[in-house]
N, C-alpha and C positions, 0 to 999 in steps of 0.2 A: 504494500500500500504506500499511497503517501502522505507524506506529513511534514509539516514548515516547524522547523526545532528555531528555539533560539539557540543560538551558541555560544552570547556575549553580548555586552550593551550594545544595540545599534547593527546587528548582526544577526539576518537569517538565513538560512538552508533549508531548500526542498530537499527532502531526502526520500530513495524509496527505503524501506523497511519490513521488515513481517508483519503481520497482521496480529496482532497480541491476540495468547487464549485465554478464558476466561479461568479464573479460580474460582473456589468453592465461596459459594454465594453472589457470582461476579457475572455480572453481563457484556456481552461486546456489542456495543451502538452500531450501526453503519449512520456515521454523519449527513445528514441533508443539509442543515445550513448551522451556523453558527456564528454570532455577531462578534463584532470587533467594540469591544468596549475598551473607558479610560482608565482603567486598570490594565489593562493589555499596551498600554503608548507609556505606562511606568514602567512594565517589564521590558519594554524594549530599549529606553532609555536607561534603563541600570541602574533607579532608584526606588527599587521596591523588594520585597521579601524575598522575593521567588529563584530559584537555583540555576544555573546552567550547566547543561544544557535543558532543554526544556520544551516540551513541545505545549503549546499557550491553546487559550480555547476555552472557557467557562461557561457563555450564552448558547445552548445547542439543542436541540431538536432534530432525531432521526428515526430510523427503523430498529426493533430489534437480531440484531446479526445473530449470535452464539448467545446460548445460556449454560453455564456452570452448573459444575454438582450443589446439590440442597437447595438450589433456586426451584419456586415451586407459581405457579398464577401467573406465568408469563412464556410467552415463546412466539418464533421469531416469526419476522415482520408484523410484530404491532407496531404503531407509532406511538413515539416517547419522547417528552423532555424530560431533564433531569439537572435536578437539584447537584450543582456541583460539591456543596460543602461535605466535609468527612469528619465529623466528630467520634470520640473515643466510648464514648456514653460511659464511663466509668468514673472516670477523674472529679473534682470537689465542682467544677465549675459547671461540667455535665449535670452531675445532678443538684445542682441547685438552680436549673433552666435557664441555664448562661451556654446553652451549647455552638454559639459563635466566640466561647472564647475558649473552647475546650483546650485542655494543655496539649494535647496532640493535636491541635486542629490543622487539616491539610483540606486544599480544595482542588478539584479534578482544572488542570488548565492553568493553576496558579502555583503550586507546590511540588503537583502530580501532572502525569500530562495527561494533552486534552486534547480538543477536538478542531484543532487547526489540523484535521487530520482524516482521511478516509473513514476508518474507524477508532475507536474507545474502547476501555475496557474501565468500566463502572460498577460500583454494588449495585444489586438489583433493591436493595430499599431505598432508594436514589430514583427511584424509576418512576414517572406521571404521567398515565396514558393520556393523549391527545384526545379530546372530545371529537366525534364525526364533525366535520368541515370547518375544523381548525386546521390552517396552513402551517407547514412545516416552519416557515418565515414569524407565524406569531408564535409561536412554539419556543422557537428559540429568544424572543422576546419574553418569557415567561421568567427566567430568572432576574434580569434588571426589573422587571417590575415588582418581585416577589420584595427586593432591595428596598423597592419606595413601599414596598406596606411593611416593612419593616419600621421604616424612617418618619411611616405616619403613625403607628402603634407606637414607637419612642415619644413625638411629639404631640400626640393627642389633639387634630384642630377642632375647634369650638363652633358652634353653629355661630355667622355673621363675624367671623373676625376675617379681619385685613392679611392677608401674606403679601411677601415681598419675596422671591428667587431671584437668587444672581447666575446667571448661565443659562443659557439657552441650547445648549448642547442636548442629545439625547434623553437624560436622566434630565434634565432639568426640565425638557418637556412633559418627560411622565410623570414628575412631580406636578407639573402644572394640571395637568388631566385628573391624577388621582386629586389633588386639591378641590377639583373645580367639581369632584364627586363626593364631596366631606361635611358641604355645608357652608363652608368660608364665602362670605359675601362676594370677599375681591379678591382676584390673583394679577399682581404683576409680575412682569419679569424685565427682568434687563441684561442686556447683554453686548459687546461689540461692535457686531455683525447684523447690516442692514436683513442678512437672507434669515437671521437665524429671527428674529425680529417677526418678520412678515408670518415663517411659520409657526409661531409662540402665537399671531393673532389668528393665523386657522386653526389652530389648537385650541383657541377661547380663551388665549387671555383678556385680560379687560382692562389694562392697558400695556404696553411696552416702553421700554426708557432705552435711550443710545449711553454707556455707562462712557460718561467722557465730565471734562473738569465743572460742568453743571451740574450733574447730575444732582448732588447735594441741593443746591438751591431747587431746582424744577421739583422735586420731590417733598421738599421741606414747604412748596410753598400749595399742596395739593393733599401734602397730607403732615400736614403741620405735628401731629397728636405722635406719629410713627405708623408702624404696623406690630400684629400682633403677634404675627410669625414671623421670622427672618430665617432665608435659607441659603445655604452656599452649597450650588452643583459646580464649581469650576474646581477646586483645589487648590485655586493660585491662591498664595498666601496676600498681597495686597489687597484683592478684591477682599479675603475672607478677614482682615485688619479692618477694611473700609465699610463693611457691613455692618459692624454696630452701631455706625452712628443713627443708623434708618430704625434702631429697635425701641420701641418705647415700653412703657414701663408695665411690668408684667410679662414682657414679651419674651416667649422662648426661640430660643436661634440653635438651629440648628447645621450641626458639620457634616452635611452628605458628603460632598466632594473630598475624593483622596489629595493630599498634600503631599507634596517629598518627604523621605521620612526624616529629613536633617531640615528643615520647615521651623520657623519660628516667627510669631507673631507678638505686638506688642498690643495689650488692653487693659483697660484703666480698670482694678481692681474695685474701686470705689463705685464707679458705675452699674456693676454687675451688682452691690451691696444696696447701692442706692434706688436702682431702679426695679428691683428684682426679679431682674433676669434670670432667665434657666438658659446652659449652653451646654447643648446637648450632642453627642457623640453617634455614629452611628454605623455599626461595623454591621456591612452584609448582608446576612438575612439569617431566620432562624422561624423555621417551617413554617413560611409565606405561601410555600409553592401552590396553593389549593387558591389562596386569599385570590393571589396574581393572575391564576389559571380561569377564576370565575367570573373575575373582570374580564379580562380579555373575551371569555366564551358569552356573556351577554352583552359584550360591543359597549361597556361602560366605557371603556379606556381603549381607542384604537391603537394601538401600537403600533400593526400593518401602515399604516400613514407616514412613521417614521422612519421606511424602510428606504434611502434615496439612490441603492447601490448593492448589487452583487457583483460580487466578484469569485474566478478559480482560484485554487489556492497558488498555484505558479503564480501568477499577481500579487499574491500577499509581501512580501518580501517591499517590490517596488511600490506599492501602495505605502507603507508606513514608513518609508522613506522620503515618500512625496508630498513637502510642505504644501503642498496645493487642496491634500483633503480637508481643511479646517473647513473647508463649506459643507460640508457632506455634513449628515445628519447619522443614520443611521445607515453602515453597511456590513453585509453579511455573507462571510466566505462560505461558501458552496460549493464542496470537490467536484462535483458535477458538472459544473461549468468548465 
C-alpha cells in the first residue's frame, strides 16, 4: 500500500509498504478520505508531540478491510469512522473520566500512524458505523466536530449570550455552526482573510470583522459591554494575547486552537480576578463521536460545505509545502484519487 510518512520537520515521503495485519481486537480501515487538519501543519512543522517517523492522519472515514481475533459485531466492508484517540482505561486519570488525559494516551495519526494512508490498523472499539447516506467526506468530518462538542461541553453556552471566535479556519467555522445550534443570540467571527470572511457569513455568522489595527475600536464601539464567550481557533499566540480584551465580565474564553508548545502569552492576572473570567482549556475530544455523528446525520451542522479540496495522497507532500493553501478551507486526502 501507500502511505505519506513524515520523516522530519518539513519533510514527506510517499512510501509503498505492506499492508498492516490486524491484532487481537484490531481492525484494518481501507481509507476513503481523511482530512488535513491544524494539528497535522504542527507535525509537519516540528512543533508538536508527535514522533518521526510517522505516518499522520487522525480525521478519517472508510470501509472495513480485515478484522482480528476477538473482534466480534463487525466485518468487512461496513462503512466507518473512527474515533482516533487511544486511552489506557486503567490509569488515575482514566478512571476518574479525564480519558483525554490518560497517562498512556496515544492517538491513531498523531503518536501512532494513521490514515494518510491506503489502509489503518485500528481497535475495533474505535469503530462508528456511518448512518445510510452519510458520505465518506462527512464521515471523516466527524472527528473535528466531535472536538467542538467537546469545546462546547467545557464551555457551557447560555441561551442569548454574545460569542466572539477568532479564526475562521475550519474549526473555527464548526464552532460557528455548532454555536449558532446552542442558543447564543450572536456569533461573530473574525479573521484575516476576505474568502474566509465571506464563508463564516454563508455559514451564518451574524457579523464578520477584518482583525487589523481597528478592530478594537469597531468592536468596542458595537459592543461596548464585550461578549460572553471569547474563543480562539487560530493558535497564534498574538491573536490568542489580543482576545481578552473583547471578554467582558463573567465571560468565559476559551483555548480551542493548538499553540506551539514553546508559546507564551502575556495577561493581566488582575483582570481574570476582576472580571471573573473563566479561561478554559480544551484538549481533543472525549467520547463526542455519537454527539458529532448526530449532528452531522440531521444536517444540524453541514460540514460537507466545508469541504473546498480533494486531493491523492502523491499530492500530499507538495500540498503542505505550498504556502498558497491558506485559502483552502477544508481539504481531504483520498488515496483514491
Amino acid at each position: 500500500m501507500k502511505a505519506a510518512f513524515y520523516v522530519a520537520p518539513r519533510q514527506i515521503r510517499v512510501e509503498e509498504v505492506e499492508i498492516p495485519s490486524p491484532g487481537p481486537g484490531e481492525v484494518i480501515v481501507k481509507v476513503e478520505c481523511c482530512g488535513i487538519c491544524g494539528t497535522d501543519y504542527h507535525i509537519f512543522e516540528g512543533d508538536f508531540i508527535s514522533p518521526y517517523p510517522l505516518i499522520g492522519g487522525h480525521e478519517f472515514a472508510g470501509t472495513v478491510h480485515e478484522v482480528g481475533e476477538g473482534v466480534d459485531g463487525w466485518t468487512a466492508g461496513e462503512r466507518v469512522a473512527v474515533d482516533p484517540s487511544v486511552y489506557c482505561g486503567t490509569c488515575n486519570h482514566c478512571r476518574n473520566h479525564k480519558w483525554n488525559h490518560c497517562k498512556s494516551w496515544n492517538a491513531i495519526g498523531v503518536t501512532m500512524n494513521g490514515a494518510f494512508a491506503e489502509y489503518v490498523r485500528v481497535p475495533a472499539k474505535n469503530l462508528y458505523r456511518l448512518p445510510e447516506g452519510m458520505t465518506f467526506e462527512e464521515g471523516a468530518l466527524i472527528e473535528p466536530l466531535s472536538c467542538v462538542a467537546y469545546a462546547l461541553n467545557r464551555v457551557q453556552p447560555r441561551f442569548g449570550e454574545r460569542s466572539l471566535i477568532f479564526g475562521g479556519g475550519p474549526m473555527g467555522l464548526m464552532l460557528l455552526m455548532a454555536l449558532k445550534t446552542s442558543g447564543t443570540s450572536e456569533v461573530v467571527l473574525v479573521d484575516v482573510l476576505e474568502e474566509k470572511l465571506e464563508m463564516a457569513r454563508r455559514m451564518g455568522a451574524d457579523s464578520v470583522y477584518v482583525n487589523d489595527h481597528s478592530l478594537k475600536s469597531r468592536l468596542d464601539g458595537r459592543y461596548p459591554d464585550g461578549f460572553d464567550l471569547v474563543v480562539d481557533a487560530t493558535g497564534i499566540p498574538s491573536v490568542i494575547e489580543g482576545m481578552f480584551r473583547f471578554a467582558g465580565p463573567g465571560a468565559r474564553i476559551l483555548q480551542f486552537g493548538v499553540a506551539p508548545t514553546d508559546a507564551h502569552i502575556s495577561v493581566n492576572p488582575f483582570d481574570i480576578y476582576h472580571k471573573d473570567w473563566q479561561y478554559l482549556g480544551s484538549m481533543a475530544l472525549m467520547f463526542n463521536f455519537y454527539q458529532a455523528l448526530h449532528m452531522i446525520e440531521h444536517q444540524r451542522v453541514d460540514v460537507g460545505a466545508l469541504v473546498t479540496k480533494k486531493i491523492g495522497l502523491e499530492s500530499f507532500a507538495d500540498y503542505m509545502r505550498d504556502k498558497k493553501h491558506a485559502k483552502d478551507c477544508k481539504v481531504l486526502v483520498c488515496p483514491g484519487l
